[in-house]
C-alpha positions in Angstrom: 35.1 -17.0 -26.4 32.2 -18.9 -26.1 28.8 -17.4 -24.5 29.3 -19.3 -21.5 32.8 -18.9 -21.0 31.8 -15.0 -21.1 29.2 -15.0 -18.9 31.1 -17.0 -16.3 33.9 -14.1 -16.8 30.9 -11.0 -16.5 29.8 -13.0 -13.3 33.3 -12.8 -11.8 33.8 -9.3 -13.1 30.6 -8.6 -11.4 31.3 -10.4 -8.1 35.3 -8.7 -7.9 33.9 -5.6 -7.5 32.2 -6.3 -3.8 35.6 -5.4 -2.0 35.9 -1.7 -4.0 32.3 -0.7 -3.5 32.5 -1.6 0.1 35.4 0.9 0.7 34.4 3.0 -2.3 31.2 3.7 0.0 33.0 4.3 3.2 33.4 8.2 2.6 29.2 9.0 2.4 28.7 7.1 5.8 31.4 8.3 8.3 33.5 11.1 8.2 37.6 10.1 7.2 39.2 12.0 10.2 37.2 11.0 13.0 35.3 7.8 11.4 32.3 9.1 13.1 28.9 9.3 11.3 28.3 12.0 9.5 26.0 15.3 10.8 22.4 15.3 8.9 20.1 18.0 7.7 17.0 16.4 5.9 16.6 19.8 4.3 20.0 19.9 2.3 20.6 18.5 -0.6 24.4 17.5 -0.6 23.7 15.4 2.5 20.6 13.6 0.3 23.1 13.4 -2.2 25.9 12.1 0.3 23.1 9.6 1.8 21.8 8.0 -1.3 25.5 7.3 -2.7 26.4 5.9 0.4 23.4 3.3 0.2 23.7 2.7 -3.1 27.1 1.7 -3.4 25.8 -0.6 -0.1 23.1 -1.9 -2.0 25.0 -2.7 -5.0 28.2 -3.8 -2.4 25.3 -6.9 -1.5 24.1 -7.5 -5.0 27.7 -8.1 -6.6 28.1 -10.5 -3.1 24.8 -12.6 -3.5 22.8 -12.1 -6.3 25.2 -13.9 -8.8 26.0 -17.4 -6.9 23.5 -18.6 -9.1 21.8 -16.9 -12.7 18.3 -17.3 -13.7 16.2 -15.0 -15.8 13.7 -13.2 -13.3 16.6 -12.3 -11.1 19.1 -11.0 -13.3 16.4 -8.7 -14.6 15.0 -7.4 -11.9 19.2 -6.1 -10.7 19.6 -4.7 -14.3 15.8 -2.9 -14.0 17.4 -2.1 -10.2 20.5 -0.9 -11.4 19.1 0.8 -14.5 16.9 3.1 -11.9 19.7 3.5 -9.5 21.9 5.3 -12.4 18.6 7.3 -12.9 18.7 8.8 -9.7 22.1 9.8 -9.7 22.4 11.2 -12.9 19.5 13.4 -12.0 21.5 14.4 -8.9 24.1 15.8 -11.6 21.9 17.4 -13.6 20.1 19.5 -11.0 20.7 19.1 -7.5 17.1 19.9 -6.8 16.4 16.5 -7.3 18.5 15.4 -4.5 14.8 16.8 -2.4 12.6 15.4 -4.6 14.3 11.9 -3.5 13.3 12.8 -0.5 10.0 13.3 -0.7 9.6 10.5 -2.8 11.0 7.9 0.3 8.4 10.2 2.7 5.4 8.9 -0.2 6.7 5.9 -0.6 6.9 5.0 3.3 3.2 6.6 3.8 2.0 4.2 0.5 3.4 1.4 2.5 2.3 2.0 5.7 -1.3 3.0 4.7 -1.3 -0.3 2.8 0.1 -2.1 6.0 -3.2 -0.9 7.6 -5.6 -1.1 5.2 -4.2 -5.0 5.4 -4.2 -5.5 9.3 -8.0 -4.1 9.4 -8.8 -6.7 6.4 -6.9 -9.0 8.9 -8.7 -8.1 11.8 -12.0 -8.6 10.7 -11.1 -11.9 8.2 -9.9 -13.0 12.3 -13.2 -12.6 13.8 -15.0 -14.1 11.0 -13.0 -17.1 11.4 -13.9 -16.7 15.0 -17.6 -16.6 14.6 -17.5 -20.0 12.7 -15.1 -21.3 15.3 -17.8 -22.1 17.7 -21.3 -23.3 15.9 -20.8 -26.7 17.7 -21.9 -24.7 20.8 -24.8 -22.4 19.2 -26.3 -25.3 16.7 -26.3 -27.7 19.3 -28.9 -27.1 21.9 -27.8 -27.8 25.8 -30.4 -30.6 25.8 -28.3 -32.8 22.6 -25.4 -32.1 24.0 -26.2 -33.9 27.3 -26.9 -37.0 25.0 -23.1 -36.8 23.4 -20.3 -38.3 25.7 -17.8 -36.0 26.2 -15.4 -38.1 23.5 -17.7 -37.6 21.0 -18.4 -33.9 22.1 -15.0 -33.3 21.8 -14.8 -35.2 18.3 -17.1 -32.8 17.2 -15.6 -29.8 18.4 -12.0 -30.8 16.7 -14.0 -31.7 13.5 -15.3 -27.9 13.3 -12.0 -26.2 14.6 -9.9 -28.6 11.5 -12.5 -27.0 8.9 -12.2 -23.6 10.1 -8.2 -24.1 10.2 -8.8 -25.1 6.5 -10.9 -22.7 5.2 -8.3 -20.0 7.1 -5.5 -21.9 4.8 -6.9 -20.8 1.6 -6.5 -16.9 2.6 -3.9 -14.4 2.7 -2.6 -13.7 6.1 0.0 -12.8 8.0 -1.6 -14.1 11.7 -3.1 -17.4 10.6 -0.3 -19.8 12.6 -1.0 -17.4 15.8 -4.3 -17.0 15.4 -4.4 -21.3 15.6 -2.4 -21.4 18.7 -4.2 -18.0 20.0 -8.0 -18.3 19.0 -8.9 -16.2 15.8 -11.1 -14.0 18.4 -8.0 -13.2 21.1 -5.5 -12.9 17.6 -7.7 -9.9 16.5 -7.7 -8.4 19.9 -4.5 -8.5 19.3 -4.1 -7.0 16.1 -6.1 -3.8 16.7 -4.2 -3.4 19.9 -1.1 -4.2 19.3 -0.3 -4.4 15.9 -2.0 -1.1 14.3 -1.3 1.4 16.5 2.4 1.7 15.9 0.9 1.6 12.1 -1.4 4.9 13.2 1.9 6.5 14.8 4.0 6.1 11.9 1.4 7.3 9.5 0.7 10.1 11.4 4.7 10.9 11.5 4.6 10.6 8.0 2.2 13.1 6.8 3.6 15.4 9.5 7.1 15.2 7.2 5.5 15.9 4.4 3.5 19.2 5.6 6.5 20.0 7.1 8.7 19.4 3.4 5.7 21.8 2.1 6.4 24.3 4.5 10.2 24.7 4.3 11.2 23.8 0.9 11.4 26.4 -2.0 8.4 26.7 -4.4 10.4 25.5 -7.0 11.4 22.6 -5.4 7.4 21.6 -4.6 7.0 22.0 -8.5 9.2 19.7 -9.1 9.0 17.0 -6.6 4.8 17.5 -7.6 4.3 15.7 -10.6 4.2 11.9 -10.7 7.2 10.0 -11.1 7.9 8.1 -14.3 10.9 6.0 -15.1 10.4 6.8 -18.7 10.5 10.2 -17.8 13.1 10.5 -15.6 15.5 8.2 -17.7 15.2 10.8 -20.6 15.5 13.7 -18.9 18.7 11.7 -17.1 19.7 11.1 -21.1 19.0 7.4 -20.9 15.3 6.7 -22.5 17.0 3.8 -24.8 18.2 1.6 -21.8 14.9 2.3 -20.0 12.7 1.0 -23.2 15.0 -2.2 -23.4 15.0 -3.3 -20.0 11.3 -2.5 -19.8 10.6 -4.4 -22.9 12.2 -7.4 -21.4 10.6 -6.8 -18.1 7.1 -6.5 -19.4 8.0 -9.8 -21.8 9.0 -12.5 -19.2 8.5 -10.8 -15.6 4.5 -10.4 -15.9 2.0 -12.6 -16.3 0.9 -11.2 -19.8 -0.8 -13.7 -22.8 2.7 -12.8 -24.5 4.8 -14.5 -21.8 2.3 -17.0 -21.1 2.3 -18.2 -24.3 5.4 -17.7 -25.6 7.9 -20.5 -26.3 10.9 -18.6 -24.8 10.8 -18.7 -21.0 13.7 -17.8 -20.3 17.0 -15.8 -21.4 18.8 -16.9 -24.1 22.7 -17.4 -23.0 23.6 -14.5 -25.6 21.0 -12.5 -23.8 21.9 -13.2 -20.1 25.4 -12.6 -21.6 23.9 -8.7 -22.8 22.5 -8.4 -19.0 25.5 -9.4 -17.2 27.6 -6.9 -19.3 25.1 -3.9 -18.9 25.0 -5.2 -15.0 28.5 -5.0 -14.7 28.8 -1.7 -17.0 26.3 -0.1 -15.0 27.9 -0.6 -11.8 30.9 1.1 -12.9 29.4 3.7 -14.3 28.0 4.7 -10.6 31.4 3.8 -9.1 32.8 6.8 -11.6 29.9 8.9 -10.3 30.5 8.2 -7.1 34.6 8.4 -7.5 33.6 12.3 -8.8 31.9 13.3 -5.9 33.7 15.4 -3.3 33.7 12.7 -0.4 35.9 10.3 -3.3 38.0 12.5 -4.1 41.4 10.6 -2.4 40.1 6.9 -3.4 40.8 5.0 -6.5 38.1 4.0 -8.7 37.0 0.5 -9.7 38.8 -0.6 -13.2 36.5 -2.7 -15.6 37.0 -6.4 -16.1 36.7 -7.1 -19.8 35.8 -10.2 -20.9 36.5 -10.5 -25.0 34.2 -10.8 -27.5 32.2 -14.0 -27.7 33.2 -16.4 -30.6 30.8 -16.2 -33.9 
């Protein structure tokens, strides 16, 4: 079989599995005899364990849908590096069910990393706004009330639309997220705005946040703390989960064409070869099972029927 005629076969492989994940996750989100949603204690592990299953299977339920209608190198990396970290997770959860908290805690830091980023940003926003403001309006401060008697009001105006289309372009060339508003709003009223509007809910959920986490170091077990404490590294993690080789593969790949690095910059290869997206799309499709099995095993699977593997044969020398 050709390379293309496999991949073609590992895409469809890939893509069949959508309909068995979607039930296959059914079980972790609502309970079989009632079809209700499942009772949740943030301080037990099995219902960690129940909850991450049930969105993985989810997550991968979307990937298998939409991330294959078309194959190019960046994406089908970053769902094997996706995929790859997923497995970690749950093979930890085997291991030592401990690690079903220390997920936890990591979505508590990872929510208060993003949300003290989101602020850090809307106060860079807020005063990039009135900067803008202040150079909004030099018509009116460099021109004295005297010259601007001698200016007809068209030419007034000219020179008023002159500044506010260089501020507008200046505001172009930077990051941020309020720029259209802030041209239909003022740059001055679209700050108001921002501190008023926009970061408090920021504040709130930051505050929440922190709260969680005292609260995590209040009821969990010190041996628990100890683990969840030290920083997490994939390398790490995949070979205490017995899977260092896949992580420095990937990772190797990852670091070669997904980062702007001298070596991918100057590098004649850009992209995948076709025996190499061939190598993804197998450990893709591979990987998937693999969690499906995982997830068959756990006690919520134990009346449904596992995805069976769609082999595609060996590619022709």
């Amino acid at each position: 079989m050709k390379y293309a005629e496999q991949a073609e076969k590992y895409i469809e492989a890939i893509s069949s599995l959508a309909v068995a994940l979607d039930r296959l996750s059914g079980p972790f989100r609502k309970d079989i005899g009632t079809d209700a949603e499942q009772l949740f204690d943030k301080f037990s592990p099995d219902h960690w364990r129940r909850n991450a299953y049930g969105n993985a299977l989810v997550r991968l339920r979307q990937m298998s849908e939409n991330n294959f209608q078309f194959v190019e190198t960046i994406g089908l990396l970053a769902v094997a590096r996706y995929v790859f970290e997923l497995s970690v997770w749950l093979r930890l959860f085997e291991k030592d069910s401990r690690y079903c908290m220390v997920y936890y805690k990591q979505l508590l830091e990872t929510q208060l990393r993003y949300y003290e980023d989101s602020l850090a940003h809307m106060h860079r926003e807020v005063a990039l706004l009135k900067s803008f403001d202040a150079l909004d309006h030099p018509v009116d401060e460099a021109v004295s009330l005297q010259e601007q008697k001698e200016f007809s009001a068209a030419e007034y105006g000219e020179m008023v639309r002159q500044n506010m289309s260089r501020v507008d372009a200046l505001a172009s060339r930077n990051f941020s997220l309020y720029l259209e508003d802030a041209k239909t709003n003022g740059y001055g009223f679209q700050a108001y705005l921002v501190e008023k509007k926009a970061i408090p809910p920021i504040e709130s959920a930051i505050n929440e946040l922190k709260a969680e986490l005292l609260e995590f170091e209040n009821h969990v077990q010190k041996d628990v703390r100890d683990l969840a404490r030290p920083r997490w590294q994939w390398r790490g993690m995949s070979k205490l989960a017995g899977i260092e080789h896949e992580h420095d593969y990937i990772y190797a790949y990852a670091s070669k064409l997904l980062h702007a690095t001298p070596a991918s910059l100057t590098t004649n290869q850009k992209n995948l070869e076709i025996q190499e997206v061939c190598l993804f799309l197998r450990y893709i499709h591979v990987k998937i099972l693999e969690i499906a099995d995982l997830a068959h095993g756990q006690p919520e699977c134990r009346f449904q029927v596992a995805p069976q593997p769609i082999v595609p044969g060996d590619a022709a020398r």
